[in-house]
C-alpha positions as CSV (number, residue, x, y, z in Angstrom):
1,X,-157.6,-74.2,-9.0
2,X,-158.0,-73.8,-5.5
3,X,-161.0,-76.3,-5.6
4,X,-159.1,-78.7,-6.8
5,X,-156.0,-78.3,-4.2
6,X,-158.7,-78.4,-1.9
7,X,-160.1,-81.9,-3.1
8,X,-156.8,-83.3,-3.7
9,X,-156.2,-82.2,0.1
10,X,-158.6,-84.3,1.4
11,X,-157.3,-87.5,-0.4
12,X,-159.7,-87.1,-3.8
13,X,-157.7,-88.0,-7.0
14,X,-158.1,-84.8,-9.3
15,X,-157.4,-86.0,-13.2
16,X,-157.4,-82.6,-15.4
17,X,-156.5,-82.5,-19.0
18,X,-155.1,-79.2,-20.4
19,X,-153.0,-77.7,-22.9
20,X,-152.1,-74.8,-21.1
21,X,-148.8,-75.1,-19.4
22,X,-149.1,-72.7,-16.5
23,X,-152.5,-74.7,-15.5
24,X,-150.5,-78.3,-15.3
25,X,-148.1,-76.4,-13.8
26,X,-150.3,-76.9,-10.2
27,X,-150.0,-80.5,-10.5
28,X,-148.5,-82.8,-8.2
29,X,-148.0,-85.4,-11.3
30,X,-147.9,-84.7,-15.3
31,X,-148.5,-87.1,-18.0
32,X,-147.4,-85.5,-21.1
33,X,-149.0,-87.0,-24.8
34,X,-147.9,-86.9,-28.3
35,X,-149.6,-88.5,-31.2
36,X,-151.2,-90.5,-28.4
37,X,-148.1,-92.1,-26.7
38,X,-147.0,-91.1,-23.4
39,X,-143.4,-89.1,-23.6
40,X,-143.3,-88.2,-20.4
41,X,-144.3,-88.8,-16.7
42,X,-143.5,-86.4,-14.1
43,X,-143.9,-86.8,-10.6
44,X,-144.9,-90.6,-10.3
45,X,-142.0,-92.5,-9.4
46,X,-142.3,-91.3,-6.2
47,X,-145.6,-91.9,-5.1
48,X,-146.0,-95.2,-6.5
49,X,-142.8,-96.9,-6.9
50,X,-143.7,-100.9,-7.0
51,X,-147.1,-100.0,-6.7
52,X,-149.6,-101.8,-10.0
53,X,-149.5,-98.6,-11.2
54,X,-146.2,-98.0,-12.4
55,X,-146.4,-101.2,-14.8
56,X,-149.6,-100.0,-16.2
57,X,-147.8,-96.1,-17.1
58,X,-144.8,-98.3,-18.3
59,X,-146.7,-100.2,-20.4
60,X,-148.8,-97.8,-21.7
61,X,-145.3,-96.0,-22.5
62,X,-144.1,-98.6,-24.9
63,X,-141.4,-99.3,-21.4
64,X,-140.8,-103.2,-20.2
65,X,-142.7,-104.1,-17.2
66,X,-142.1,-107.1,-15.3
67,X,-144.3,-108.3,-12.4
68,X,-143.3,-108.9,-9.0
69,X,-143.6,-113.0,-9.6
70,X,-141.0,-112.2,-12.4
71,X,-138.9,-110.1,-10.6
72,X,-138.5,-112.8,-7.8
């Protein structure tokens, strides 16, 4: 793990899939899966409010996006 902190420290983007909950535990963000939709999202708000990002996790949740053009 401490590779990874190490990476994410110097601005790489560190995507890790695992089932084991003391591992995801380390992460900054978790994307949690069940029967291949998205029930939870931990973590991103905060980073990347208004950013693309958020509409592509909301719509890959099944959540309403709206672009900015929309919005306005």
């Amino acid at each position: 793990m401490d590779i990874f902190k190490r990476l994410n420290a110097q601005g790489k983007t560190i995507i890790m899939v695992t089932h084991e909950p003391d591992i995801a535990a380390h992460a900054s963000r978790r994307v949690t899966f069940r029967d291949g939709q998205i029930i939870d999202d931990t973590g991103f708000a905060a980073g990347f409010a208004g950013s693309r990002g958020e509409g592509v996790a909301r719509a890959s949740a099944g959540m309403e996006t709206r672009t900015p053009e929309q919005e306005a």
